[in-house]
Backbone as a printed PyTorch tensor [residue, N CA C, xyz], in Angstrom:
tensor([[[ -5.3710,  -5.6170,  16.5870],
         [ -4.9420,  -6.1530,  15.3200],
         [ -3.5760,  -5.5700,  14.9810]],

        [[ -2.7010,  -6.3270,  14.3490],
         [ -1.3890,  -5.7750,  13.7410],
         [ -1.2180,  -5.9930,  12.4160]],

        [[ -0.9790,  -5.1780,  11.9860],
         [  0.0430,  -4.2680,  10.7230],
         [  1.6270,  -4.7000,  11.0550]],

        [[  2.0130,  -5.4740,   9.9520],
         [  3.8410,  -5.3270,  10.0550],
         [  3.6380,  -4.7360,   9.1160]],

        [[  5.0870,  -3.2820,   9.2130],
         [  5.0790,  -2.3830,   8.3000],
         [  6.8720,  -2.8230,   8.1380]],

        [[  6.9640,  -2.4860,   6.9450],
         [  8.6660,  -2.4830,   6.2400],
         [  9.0550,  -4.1030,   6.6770]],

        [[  8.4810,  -5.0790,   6.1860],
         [  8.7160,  -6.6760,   6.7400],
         [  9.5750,  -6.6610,   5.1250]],

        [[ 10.6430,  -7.6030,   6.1040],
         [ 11.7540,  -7.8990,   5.1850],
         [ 11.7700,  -9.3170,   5.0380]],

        [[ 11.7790, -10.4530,   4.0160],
         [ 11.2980, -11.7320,   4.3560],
         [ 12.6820, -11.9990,   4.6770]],

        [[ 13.8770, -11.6670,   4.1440],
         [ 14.9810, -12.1810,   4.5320],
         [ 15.1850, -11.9950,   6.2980]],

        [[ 14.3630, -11.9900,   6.7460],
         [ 14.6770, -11.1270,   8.3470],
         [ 13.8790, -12.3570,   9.0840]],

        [[ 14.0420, -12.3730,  10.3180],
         [ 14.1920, -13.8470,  11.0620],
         [ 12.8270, -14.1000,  11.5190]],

        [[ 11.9710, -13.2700,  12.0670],
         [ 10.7200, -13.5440,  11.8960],
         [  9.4710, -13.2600,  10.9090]],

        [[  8.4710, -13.9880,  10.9090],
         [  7.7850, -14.2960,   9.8980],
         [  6.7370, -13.3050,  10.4500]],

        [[  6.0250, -12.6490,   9.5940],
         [  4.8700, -12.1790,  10.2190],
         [  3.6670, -12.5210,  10.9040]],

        [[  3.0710, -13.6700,  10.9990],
         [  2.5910, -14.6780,  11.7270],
         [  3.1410, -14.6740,  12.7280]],

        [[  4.6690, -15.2080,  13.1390],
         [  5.1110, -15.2240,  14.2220],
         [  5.2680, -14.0830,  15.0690]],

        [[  5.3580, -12.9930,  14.8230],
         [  5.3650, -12.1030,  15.3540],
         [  3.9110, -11.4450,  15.9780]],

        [[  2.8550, -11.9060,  15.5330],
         [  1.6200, -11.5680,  15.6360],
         [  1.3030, -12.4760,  17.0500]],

        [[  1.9770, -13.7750,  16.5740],
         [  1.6200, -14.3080,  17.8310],
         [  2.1160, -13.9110,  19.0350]],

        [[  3.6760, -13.7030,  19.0090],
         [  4.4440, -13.3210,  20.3880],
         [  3.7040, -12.3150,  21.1220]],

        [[  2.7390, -10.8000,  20.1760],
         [  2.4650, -10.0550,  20.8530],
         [  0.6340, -10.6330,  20.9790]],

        [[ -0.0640, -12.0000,  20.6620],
         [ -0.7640, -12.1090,  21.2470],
         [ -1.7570, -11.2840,  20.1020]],

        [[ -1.9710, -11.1990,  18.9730],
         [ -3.0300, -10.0340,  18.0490],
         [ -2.4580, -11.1170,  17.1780]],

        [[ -4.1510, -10.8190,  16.5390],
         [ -3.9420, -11.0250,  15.1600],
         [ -3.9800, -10.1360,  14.1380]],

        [[ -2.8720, -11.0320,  13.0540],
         [ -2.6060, -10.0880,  11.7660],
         [ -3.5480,  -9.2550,  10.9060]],

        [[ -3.0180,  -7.8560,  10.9920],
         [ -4.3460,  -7.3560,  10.0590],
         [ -3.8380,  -7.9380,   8.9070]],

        [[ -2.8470,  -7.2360,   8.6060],
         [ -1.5830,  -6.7180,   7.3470],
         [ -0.0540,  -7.1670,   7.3600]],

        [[  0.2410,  -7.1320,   6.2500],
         [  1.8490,  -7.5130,   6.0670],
         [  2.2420,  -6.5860,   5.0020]],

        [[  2.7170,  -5.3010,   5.2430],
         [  3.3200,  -4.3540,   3.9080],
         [  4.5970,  -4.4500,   4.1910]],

        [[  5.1910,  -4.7610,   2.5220],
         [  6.8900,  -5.2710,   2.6010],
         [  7.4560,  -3.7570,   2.6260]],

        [[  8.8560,  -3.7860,   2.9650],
         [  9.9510,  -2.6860,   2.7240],
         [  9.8740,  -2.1880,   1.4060]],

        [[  9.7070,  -1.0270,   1.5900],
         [  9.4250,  -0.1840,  -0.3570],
         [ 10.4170,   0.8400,  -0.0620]],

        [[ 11.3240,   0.7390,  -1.0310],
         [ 12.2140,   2.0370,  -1.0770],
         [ 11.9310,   2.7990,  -1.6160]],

        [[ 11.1990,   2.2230,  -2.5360],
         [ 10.6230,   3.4890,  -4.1390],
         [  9.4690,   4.4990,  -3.0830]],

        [[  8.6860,   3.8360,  -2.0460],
         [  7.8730,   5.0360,  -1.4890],
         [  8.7570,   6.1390,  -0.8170]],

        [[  9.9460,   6.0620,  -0.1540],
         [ 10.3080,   7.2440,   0.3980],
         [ 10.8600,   8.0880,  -1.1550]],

        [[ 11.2180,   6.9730,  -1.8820],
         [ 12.3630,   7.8170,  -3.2910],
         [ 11.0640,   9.0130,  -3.7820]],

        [[ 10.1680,   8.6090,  -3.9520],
         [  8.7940,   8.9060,  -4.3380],
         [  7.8490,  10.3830,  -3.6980]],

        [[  8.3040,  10.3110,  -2.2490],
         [  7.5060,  11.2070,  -1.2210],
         [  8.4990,  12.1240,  -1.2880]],

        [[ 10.3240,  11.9250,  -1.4440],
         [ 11.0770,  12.9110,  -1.4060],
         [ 10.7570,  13.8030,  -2.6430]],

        [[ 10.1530,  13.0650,  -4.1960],
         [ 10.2470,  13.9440,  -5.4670],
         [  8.6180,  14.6990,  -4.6890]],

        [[  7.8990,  14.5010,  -4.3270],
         [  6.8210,  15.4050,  -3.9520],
         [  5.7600,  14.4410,  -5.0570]],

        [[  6.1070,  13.0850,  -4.9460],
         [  5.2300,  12.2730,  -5.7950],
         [  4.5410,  11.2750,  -5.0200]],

        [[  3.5990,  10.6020,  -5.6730],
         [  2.6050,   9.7200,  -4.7270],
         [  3.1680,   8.2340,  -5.1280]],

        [[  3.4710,   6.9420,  -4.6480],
         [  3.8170,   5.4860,  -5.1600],
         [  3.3970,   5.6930,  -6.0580]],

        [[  1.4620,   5.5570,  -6.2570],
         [  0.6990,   5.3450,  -7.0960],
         [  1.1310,   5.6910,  -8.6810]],

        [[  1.6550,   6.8400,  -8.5950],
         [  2.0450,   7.9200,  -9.8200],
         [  3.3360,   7.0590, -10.8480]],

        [[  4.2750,   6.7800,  -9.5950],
         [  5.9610,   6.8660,  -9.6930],
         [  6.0410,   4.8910, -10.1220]],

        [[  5.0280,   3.9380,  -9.2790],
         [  4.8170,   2.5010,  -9.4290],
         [  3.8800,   1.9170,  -8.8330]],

        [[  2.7890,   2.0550, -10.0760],
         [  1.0910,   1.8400,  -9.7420],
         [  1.4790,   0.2610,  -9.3810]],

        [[  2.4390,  -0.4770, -10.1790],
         [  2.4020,  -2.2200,  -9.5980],
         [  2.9720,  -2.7870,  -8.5250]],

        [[  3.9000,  -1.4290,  -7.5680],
         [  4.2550,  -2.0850,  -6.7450],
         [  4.1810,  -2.5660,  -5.3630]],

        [[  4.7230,  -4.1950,  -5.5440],
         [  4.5070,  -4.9690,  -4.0350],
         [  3.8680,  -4.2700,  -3.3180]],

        [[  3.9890,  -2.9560,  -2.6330],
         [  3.4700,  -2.1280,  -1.8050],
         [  2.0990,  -1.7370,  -1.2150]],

        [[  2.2210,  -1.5990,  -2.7750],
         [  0.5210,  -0.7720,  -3.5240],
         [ -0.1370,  -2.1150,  -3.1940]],

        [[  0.1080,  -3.4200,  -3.6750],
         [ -0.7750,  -4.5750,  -3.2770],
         [ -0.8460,  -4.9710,  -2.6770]],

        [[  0.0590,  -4.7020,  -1.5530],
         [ -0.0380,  -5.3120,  -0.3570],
         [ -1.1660,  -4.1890,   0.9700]],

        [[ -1.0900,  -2.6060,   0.1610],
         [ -1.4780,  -1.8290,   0.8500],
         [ -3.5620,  -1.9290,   0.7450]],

        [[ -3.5080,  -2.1200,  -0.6810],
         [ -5.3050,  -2.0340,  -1.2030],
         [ -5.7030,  -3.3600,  -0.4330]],

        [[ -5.4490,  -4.5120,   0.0860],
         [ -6.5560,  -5.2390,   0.4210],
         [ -6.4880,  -5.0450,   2.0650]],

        [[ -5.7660,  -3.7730,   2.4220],
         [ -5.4500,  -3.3930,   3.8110],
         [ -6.6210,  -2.4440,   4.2030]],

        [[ -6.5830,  -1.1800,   3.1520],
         [ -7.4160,  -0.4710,   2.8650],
         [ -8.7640,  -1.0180,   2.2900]],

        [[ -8.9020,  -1.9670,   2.4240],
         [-10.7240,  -2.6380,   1.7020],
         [-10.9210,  -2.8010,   3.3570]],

        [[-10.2680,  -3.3520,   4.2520],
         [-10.5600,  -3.9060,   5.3640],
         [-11.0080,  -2.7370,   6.3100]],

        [[ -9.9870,  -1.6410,   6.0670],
         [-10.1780,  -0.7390,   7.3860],
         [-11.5410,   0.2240,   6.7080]],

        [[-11.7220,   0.1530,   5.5980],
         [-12.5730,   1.2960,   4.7120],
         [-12.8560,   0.9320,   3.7210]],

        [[-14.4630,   0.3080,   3.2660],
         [-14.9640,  -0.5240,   1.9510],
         [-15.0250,   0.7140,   1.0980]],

        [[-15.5850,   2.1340,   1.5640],
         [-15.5980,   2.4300,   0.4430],
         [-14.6420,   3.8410,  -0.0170]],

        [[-13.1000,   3.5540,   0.9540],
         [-12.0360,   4.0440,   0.1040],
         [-11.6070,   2.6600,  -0.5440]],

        [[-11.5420,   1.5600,  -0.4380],
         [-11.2840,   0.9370,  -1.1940],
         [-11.8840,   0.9820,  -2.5090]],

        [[-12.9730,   1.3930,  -2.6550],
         [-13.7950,   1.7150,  -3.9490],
         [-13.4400,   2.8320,  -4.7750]],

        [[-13.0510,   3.5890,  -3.8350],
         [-12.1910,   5.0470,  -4.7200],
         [-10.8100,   4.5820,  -6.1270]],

        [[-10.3170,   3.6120,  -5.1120],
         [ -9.0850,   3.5790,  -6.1450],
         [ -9.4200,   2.9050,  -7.2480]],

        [[ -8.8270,   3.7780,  -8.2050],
         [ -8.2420,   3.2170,  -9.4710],
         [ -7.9140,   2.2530,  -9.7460]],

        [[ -9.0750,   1.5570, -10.7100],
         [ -9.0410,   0.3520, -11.5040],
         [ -8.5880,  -0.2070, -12.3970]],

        [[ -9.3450,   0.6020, -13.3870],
         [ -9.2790,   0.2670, -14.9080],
         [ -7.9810,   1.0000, -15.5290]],

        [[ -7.8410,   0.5260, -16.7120],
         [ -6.6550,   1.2800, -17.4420],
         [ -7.0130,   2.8530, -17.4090]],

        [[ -8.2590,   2.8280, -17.7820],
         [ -8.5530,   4.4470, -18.1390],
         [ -7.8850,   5.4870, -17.1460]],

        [[ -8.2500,   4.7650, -15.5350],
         [ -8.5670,   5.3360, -14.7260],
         [ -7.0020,   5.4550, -14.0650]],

        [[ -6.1220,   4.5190, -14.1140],
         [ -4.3160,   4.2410, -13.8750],
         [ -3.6930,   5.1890, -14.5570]],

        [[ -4.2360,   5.4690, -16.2540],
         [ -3.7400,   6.5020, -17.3920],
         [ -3.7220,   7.7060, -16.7380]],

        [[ -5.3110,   8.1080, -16.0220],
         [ -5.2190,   9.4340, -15.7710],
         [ -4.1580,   9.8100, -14.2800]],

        [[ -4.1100,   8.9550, -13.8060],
         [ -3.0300,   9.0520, -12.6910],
         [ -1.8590,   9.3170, -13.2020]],

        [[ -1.5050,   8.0640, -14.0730],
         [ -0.2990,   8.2370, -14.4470],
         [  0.3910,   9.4710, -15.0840]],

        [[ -0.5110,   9.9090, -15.8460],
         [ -0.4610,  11.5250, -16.3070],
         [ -0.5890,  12.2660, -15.2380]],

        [[ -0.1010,  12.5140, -14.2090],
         [ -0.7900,  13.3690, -13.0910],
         [ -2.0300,  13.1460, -12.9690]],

        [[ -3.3180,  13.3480, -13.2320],
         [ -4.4080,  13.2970, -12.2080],
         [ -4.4560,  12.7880, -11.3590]],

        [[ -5.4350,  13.4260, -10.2820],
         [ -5.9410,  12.3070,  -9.5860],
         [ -6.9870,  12.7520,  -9.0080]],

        [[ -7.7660,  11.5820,  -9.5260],
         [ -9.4920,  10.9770,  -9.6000],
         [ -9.9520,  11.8950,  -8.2900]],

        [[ -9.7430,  11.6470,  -6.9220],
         [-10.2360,  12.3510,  -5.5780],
         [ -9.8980,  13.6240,  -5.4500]],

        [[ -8.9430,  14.2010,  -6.0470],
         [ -8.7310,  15.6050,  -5.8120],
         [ -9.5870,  16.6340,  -6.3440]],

        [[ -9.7290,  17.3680,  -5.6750],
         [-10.8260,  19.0160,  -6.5520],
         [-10.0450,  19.6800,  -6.3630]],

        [[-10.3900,  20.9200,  -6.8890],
         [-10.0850,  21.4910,  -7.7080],
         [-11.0720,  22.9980,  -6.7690]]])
């Protein structure tokens, strides 16, 4: 199965097409995120820095596939985005 990682749509092949040349099918398609490296350099998580982005949604129905129940871990609800967004986070101990 393939994962295109950093797919740029302006860029000449499509992710489909590329799945085919090498013969696999598509798991995933996660676009180019700049904000994740801007993000990993502050010692911060996407999630924290841009719970809405492209990334993040393109990454959770990636993560339901490879793992139902880390997909269940993440953060849903407002409550649960708030406490992130404030720093927490839900999986970590302590």
């Amino acid at each position: 199965q393939l994962v295109v990682n950093r797919h740029d749509e302006a860029g000449g092949l499509a992710p489909a097409q590329i799945a085919q040349r090498f013969d696999l099918p598509l798991l995933a398609t996660l676009p180019d995120c700049h904000r994740l490296r801007a993000s990993a350099n502050h010692g911060h998580l996407l999630l924290q820095d841009a719970p809405r982005d492209p990334y993040l949604r393109a990454l959770t129905p990636l993560l339901a596939r490879l793992d139902p129940a880390l997909a269940r871990a993440l953060p849903r609800g407002w409550r649960e985005k708030l406490v992130l967004r404030l720093g927490g986070l839900p999986w970590k101990t302590k």
